[in-house]
C-alpha positions as CSV (number, residue, x, y, z in Angstrom):
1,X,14.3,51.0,41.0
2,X,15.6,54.4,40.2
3,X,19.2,54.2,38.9
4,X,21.6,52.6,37.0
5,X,23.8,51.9,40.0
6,X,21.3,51.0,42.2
7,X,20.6,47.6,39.0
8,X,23.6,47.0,39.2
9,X,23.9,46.2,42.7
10,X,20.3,44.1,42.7
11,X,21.6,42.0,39.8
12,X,24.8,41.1,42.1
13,X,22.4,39.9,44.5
14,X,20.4,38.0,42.4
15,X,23.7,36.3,40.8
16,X,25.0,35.5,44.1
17,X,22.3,33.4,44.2
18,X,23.3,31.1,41.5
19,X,24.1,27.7,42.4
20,X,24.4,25.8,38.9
21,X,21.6,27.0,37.4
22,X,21.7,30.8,36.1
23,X,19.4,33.4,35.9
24,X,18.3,34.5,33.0
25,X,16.7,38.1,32.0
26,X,13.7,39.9,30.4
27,X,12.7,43.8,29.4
28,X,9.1,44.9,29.0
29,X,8.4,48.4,28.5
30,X,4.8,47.8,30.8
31,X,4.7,45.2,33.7
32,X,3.2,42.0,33.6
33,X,0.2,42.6,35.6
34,X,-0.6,44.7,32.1
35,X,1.3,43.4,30.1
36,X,1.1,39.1,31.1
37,X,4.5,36.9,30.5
38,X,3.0,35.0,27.6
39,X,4.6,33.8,23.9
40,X,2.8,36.1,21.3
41,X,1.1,33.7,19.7
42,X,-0.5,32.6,23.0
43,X,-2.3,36.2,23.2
44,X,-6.0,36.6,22.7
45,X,-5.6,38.3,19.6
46,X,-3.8,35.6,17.8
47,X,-4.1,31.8,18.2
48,X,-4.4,32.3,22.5
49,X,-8.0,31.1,22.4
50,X,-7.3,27.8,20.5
51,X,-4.1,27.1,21.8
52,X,-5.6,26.7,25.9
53,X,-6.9,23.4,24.1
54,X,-5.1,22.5,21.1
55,X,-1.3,22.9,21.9
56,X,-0.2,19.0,21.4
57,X,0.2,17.5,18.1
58,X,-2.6,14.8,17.6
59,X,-2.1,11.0,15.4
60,X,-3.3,10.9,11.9
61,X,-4.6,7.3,10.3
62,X,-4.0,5.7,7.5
63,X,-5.0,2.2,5.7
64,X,-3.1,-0.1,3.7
65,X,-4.5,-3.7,1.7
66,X,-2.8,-6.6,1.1
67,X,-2.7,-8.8,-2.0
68,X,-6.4,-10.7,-0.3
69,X,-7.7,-7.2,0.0
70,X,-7.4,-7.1,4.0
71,X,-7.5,-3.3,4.9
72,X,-5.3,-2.6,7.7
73,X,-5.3,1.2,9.8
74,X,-2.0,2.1,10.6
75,X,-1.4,5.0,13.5
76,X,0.8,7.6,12.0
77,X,2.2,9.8,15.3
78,X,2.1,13.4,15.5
79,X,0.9,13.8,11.8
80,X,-1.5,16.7,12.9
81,X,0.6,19.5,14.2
82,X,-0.7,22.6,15.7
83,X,-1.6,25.8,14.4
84,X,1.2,27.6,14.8
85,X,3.4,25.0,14.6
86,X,1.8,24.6,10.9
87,X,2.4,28.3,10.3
88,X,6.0,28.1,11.4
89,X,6.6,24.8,8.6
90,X,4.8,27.4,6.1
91,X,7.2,30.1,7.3
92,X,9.9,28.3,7.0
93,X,9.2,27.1,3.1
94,X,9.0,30.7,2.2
95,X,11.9,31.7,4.5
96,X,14.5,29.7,2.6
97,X,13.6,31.8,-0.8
98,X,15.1,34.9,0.6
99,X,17.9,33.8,3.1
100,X,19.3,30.8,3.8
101,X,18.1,29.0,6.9
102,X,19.7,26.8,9.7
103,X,19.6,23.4,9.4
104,X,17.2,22.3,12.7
105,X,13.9,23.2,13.4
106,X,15.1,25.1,16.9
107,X,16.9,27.5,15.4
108,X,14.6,28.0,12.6
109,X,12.3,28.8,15.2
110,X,14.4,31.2,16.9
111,X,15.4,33.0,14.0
112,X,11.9,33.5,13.2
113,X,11.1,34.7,16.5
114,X,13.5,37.2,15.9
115,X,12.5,38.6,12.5
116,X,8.5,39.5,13.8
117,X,6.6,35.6,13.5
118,X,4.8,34.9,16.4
119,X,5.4,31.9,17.8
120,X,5.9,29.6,21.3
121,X,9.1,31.8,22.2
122,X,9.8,34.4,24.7
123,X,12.8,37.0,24.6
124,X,15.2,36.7,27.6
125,X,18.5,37.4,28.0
126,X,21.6,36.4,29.3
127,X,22.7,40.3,30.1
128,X,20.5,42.0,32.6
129,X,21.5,45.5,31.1
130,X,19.7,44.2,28.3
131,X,16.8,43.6,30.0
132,X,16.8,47.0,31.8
133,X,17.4,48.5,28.0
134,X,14.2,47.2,27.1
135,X,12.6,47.6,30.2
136,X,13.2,51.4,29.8
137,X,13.6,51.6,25.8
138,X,10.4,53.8,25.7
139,X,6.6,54.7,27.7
140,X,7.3,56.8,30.2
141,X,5.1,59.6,28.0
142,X,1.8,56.9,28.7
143,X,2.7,56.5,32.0
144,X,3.6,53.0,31.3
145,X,5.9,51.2,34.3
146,X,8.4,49.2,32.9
147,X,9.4,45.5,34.3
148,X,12.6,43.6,34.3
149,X,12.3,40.0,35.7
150,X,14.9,37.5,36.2
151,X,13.8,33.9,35.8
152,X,15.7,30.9,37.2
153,X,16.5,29.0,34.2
154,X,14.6,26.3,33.2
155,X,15.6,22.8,31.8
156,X,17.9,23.3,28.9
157,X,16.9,21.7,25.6
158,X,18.7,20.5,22.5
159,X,18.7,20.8,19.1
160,X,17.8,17.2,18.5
161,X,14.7,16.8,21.1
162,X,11.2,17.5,18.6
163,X,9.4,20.0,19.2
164,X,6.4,17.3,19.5
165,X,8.3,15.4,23.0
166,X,8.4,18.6,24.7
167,X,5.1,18.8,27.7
168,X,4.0,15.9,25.6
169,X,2.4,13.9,28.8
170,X,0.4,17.5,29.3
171,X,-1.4,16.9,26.2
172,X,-3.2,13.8,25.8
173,X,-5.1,11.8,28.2
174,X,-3.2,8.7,27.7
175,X,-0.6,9.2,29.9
176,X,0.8,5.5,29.1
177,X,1.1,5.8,25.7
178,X,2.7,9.1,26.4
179,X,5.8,7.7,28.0
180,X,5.6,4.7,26.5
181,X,9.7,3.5,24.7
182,X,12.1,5.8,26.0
183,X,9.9,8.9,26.8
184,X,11.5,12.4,26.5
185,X,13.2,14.3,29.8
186,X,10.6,17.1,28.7
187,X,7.5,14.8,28.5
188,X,6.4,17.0,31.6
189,X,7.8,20.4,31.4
190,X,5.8,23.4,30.5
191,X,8.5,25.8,30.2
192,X,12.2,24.9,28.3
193,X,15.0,27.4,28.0
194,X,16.9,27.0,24.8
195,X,19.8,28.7,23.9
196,X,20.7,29.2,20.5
197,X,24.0,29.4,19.2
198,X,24.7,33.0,18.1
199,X,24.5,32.3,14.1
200,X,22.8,35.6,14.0
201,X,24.3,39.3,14.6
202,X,21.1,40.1,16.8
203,X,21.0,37.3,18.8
204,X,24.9,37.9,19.5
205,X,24.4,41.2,20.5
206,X,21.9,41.2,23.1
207,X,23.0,37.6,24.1
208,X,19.9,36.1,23.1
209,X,18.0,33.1,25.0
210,X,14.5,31.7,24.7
211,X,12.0,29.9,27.1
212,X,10.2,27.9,24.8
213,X,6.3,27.2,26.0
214,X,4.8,24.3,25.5
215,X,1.3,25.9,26.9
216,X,1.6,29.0,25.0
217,X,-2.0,30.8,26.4
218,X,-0.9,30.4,29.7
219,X,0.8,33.2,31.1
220,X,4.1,32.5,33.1
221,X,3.8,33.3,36.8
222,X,6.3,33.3,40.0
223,X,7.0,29.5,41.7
224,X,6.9,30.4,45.2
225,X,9.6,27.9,47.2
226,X,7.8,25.6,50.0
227,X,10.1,22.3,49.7
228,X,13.3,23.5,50.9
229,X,14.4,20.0,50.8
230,X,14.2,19.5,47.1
231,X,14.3,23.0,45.5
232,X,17.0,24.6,43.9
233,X,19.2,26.3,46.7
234,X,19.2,29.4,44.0
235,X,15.2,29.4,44.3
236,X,15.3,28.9,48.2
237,X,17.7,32.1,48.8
238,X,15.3,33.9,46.1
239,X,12.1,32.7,47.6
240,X,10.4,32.3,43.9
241,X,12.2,31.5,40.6
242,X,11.1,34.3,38.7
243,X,11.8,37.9,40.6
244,X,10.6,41.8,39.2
245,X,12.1,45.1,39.6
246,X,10.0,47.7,38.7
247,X,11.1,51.1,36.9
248,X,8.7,54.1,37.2
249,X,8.0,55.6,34.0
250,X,9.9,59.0,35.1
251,X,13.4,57.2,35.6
252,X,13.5,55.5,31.8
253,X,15.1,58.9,30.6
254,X,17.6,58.9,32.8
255,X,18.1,55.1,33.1
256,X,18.4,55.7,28.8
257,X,21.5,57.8,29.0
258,X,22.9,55.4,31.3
259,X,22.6,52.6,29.5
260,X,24.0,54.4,26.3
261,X,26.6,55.4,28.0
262,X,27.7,51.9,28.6
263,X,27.2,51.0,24.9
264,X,24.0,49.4,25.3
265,X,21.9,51.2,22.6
266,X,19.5,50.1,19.7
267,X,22.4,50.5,17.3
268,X,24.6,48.2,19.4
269,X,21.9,45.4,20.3
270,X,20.6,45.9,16.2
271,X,23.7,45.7,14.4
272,X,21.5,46.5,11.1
273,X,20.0,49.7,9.1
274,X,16.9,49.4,11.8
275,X,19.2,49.7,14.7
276,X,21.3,52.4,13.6
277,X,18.3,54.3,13.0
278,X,16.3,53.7,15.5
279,X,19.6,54.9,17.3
280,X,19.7,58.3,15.0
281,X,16.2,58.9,15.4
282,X,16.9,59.2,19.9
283,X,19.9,61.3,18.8
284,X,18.4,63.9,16.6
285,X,17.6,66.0,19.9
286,X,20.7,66.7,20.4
287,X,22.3,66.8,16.7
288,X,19.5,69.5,16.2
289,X,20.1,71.8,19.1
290,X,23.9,71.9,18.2
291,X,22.7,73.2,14.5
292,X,20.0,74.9,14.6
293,X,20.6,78.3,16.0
294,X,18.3,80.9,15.7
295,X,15.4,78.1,16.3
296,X,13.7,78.9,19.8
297,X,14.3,76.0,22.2
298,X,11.0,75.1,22.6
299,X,10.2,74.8,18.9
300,X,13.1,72.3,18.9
301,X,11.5,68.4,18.6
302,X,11.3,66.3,22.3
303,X,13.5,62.8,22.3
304,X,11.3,60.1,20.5
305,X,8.8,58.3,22.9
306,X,6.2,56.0,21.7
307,X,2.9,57.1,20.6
308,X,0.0,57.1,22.4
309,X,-1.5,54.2,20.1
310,X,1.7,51.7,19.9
311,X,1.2,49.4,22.6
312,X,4.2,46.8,20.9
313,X,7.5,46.1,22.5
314,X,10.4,47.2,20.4
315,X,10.8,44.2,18.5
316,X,14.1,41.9,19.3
C-alpha cells in the first residue's frame, strides 16, 4: 500500500463486503508476523506464560456447622479470579480515588485499557483512517513495516454478561457443569467485540472498539472460509475474517501528511495536553524552518521518529 487514495479505495472493497456484520479496524506501527495480534497482558513479558493455563476463574470452598455441629462444604463459584483479572479489581479500587469511574466492570475495563493497564483488550477501531494513522504514526527510521488489518467483527457483548461467562466451557474440563442453568451465548467464544459507549473524549475520537480475549496468550490469526454453506457471506467474499495491508516503512511520511491533512492527527484522536503535544512535537520541523533564518538547513532538527530502543505502540 503506498497512498492515501489507493486506502481508500481497498477499504471500499472491504465494506462492500459487509453483510450485517461490519468490519472493524487495527494500526500497528510493525506487522504481526513481528509484532503478534495479542492483548498485552498475554505477552511473554507480562502474565503470557501463566495465562496459556490459568485464564478461567476457578470455585473456592467454604464450610458452614449447624446447631449438632454437622460441617457442611459449600461450592462458592468463580471466587478465584485470574491474575489479571485480580489486578484490574485492584486497579480499579485505586482508580476511583483520582477520577470517578463507570458504573460496570466493561467499561471499567475499557477505560483502563485506555489509560496504559494491560489487560484482555485489543485496540480496534471503527474508522479505518485510524487504523492507517497508527499503522503509519512512526518506524519507518527502523525499518519497521507497518500493518492495518480489518477483522470481521466478532459476537457483540453487553454490559451485563460477567466477565467470568465469557469462553467459560474453554476453561474447565467439566463441560456439563459449564453449561449447566441457562449457560451464557459466549460459553464458547474465544474472541468478543465490545463496544463501549463513548463516555470518554479518546475513545470518541478515534471511534474506539475492543475485542475482548478470553485466551489472552494466544495470538489472533486469520479464519480461512471452507463452509460456504454456513459462513458469514462477508467472510466468503473476503476469503478469511481478518485481512492485512501492509505499508512499507518509506510511505509512513507521506501517508502522515495525508492523514493530517484530513484532520486525523494525534491532537485530534488525543483531545488532551499529550495529544496536542505529541502533535507540536511533529510540527516543530516546520515552525522552526519558518523562524530560524540564518540557521543552515541541515543543522535544522529531522520530523520526530521513534528511537531506535522504543519498540511500544503509541499508546491509545
Amino acid at each position: 500500500m503506498t497512498s492515501l487514495s489507493q486506502f481508500v479505495d481497498l477499504m471500499e472493497q472491504v465494506r462492500s463486503w459487509t453483510s450485517g456484520r461490519q468490519w472493524i479496524f487495527r494500526g500497528q506501527i510493525n506487522v504481526r508476523k513481528e509484532w503478534p495480534l495479542l492483548p498485552r497482558i498475554g505477552r511473554r513479558n507480562l502474565l503470557g506464560s501463566i495465562l496459556q493455563k490459568h485464564f478461567g476463574w476457578r470455585d473456592g470452598e467454604s464450610q458452614s456447622s449447624d446447631g449438632t455441629g454437622k460441617i457442611t462444604p459449600k461450592v462458592i463459584p468463580d471466587f478465584y479470579a485470574p491474575p489479571d483479572i485480580a489486578g484490574f479489581q485492584e486497579w480499579c479500587d485505586r482508580a476511583i480515588a483520582v477520577q470517578p469511574l463507570p458504573e460496570n466492570h466493561w467499561e471499567r475495563l475499557a477505560l483502563a485499557q485506555h489509560y496504559g493497564l494491560a489487560t484482555r483488550l485489543l485496540d480496534w477501531t471503527h474508522n479505518p483512517l485510524v487504523g492507517l494513522f497508527f499503522a503509519v504514526a512512526e518506524g519507518e527510521e527502523q525499518g519497521l513495516y507497518g500493518g492495518v488489518y480489518a477483522l470481521l467483527s466478532r459476537n457483540e457483548v453487553t454490559n451485563d454478561v460477567p466477565f467470568a461467562d465469557c469462553g467459560r466451557a474453554l476453561s474447565t474440563d467439566d463441560l456439563q457443569k459449564a453449561l449447566s442453568g441457562a449457560p451464557s451465548p459466549f460459553a464458547f467464544s474465544k474472541v468478543i467485540t465490545y463496544v463501549p459507549r463513548p463516555f470518554d473524549r479518546r475513545m470518541l475520537q478515534q471511534a474506539a472498539v475492543f475485542t475482548y480475549h478470553v485466551e489472552p496468550a494466544v495470538a489472533l490469526e486469520p479464519t480461512a472460509v471452507s463452509d460456504r454453506s454456513t459462513a458469514d457471506p462477508a467472510a466468503i467474499a473476503a476469503g478469511v475474517d481478518l485481512i492485512e495491508f501492509i505499508v512499507a516503512p518509506e510511505y509512513k511520511p507521506e501517508l502522515r501528511k495525508g492523514l493530517a491533512t484530513l484532520g486525523v492527527r494525534y491532537d485530534t484522536l488525543f483531545p488532551d495536553l499529550d495529544g496536542l503535544s505529541r502533535q507540536f512535537n511533529y510540527g516543530f520541523i516546520t515552525k522552526l524552518t519558518i523562524r530560524s533564518r540564518g540557521i543552515p538547513s541541515d543543522e535544522l532538527p529531522q520530523e520526530p521518529r521513534a528511537s531506535a530502543d522504543d519498540e511500544t505502540q503509541p499508546k491509545r
